[in-house]
C-alpha positions in Angstrom: -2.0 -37.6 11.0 -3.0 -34.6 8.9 -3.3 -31.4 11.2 -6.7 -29.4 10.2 -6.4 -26.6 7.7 -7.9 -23.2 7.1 -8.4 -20.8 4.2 -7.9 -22.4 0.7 -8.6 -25.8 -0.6 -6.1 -26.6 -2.9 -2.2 -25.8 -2.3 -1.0 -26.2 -6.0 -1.9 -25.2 -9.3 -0.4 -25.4 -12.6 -1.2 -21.3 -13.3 -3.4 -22.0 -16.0 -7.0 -20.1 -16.5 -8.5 -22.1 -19.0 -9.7 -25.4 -19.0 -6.7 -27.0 -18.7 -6.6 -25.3 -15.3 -5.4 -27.8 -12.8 -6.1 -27.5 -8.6 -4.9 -29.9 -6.5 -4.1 -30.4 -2.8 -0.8 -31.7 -3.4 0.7 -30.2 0.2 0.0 -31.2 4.0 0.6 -30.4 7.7 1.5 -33.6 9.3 1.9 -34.8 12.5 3.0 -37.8 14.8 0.2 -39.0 17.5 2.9 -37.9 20.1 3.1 -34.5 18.5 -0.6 -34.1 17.9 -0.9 -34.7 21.7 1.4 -31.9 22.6 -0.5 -29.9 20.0 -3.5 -30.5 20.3 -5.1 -26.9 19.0 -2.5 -26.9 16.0 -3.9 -25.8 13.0 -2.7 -25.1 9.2 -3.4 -22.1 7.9 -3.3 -22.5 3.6 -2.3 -19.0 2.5 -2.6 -18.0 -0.8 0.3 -18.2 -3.6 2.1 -14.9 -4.5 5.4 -16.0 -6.6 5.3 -19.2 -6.5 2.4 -22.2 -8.3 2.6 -24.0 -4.4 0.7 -22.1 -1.5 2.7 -21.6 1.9 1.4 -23.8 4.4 1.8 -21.6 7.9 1.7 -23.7 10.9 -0.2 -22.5 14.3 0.6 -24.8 17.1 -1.8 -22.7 19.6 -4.6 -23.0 16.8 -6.1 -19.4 16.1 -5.6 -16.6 18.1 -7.0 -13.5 18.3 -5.9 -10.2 16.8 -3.9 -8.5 19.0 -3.4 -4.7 19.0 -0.1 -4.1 17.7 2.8 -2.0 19.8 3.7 1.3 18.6 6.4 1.4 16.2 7.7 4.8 14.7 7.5 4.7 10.8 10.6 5.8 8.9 8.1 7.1 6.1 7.5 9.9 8.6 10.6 11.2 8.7 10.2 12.7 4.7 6.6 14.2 5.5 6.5 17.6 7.2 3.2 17.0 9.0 5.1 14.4 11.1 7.3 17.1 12.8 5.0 19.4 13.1 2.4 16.9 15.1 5.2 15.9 17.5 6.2 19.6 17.8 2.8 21.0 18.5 1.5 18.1 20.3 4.7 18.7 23.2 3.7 22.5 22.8 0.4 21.6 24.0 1.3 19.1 26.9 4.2 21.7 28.0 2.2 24.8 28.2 0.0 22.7 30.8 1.7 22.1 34.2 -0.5 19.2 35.5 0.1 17.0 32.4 3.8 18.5 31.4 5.4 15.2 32.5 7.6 13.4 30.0 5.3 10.3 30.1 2.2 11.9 29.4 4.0 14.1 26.8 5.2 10.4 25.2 2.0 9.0 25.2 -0.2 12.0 23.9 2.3 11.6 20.7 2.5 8.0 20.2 -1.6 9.0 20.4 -1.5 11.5 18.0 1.1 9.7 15.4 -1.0 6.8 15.4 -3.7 9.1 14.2 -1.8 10.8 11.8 -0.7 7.8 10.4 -4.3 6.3 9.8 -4.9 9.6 8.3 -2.3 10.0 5.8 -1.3 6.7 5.1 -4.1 4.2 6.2 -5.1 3.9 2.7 -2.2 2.1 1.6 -2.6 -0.8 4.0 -6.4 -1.4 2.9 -5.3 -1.2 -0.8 -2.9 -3.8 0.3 -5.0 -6.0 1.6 -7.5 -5.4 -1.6 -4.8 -6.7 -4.1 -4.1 -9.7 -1.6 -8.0 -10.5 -1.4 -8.1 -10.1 -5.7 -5.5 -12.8 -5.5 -7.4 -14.7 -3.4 -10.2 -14.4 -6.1 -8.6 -14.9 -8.6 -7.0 -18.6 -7.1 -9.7 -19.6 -5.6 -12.0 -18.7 -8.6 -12.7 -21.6 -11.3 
C-alpha cells in the first residue's frame, strides 16, 4: 500500500526549465497491510530537492504533529559577540542585587530568558532568510 503524502507532487525532475522540463512522481512510501495497521497515522512528507534531481521522502509514523517549543540550547555564535557577555553579566547583576529572587535557579532562568531574547534580536533574521531561500526553492520546483 502507498502511505499518504504531503507537500510536493512530484519527487523527480530532470532540472530542466524549459520545455523539455520533466516532473514526475517516480518515488513512494510503502507499506505492508500489517505495517499500515501498526501505523495507522503514518504519513510521507515530500520535501523539496536541494543537491540532488530526487526529493527526500521523510517518513512520520505518528502522522503530523504539532510544533513543539524547542529546549534552550546555548549558541556557540555567542561566544564572538560582546553583547552576549554583557547580557549574562548584567542580567546576574540584576537577579543578585535582589535578595528575594538571588537564587541560582531564578538567576538561570532569567538568562536563558533574556539570551533567548537577545538571540531573536541579533540573529533572528538569519533564520527567516533561511527559510525565505528554502520557500524560493520550493517555487522555483514546484513552478511550471
Amino acid at each position: 500500500m502507498e502511505i499518504p503524502s504531503k507537500g510536493r507532487i512530484y519527487t523527480w525532475s530532470n532540472q530542466r526549465s524549459d520545455e523539455d522540463a520533466i516532473l514526475e512522481k517516480l518515488d513512494k512510501a510503502l507499506s505492508s497491510r500489517e505495517w499500515g495497521f501498526l501505523f495507522p497515522k503514518a504519513i510521507s512528507i515530500i520535501d523539496i530537492a536541494i543537491a540532488s534531481d530526487h526529493s527526500p521522502i521523510v517518513l512520520l509514523t505518528n502522522g503530523l504533529m504539532k510544533k513543539v517549543k524547542r529546549d534552550f540550547k546555548f549558541e556557540l555564535r555567542w561566544l564572538i559577540e560582546d553583547e552576549c557577555s554583557r547580557v549574562v553579566h548584567d542580567e546576574q547583576e540584576n537577579r543578585g542585587n535582589n535578595h528575594s529572587s538571588g537564587t541560582f535557579q531564578v538567576k538561570l532562568r532569567s538568562t536563558r530568558v533574556k539570551l533567548s531574547k537577545y538571540n531573536k534580536e541579533k540573529f533572528g533574521k538569519n533564520k527567516l532568510s533561511a527559510n525565505d531561500i528554502l520557500n524560493k526553492i520550493k517555487e522555483v520546483q514546484d513552478g511550471p
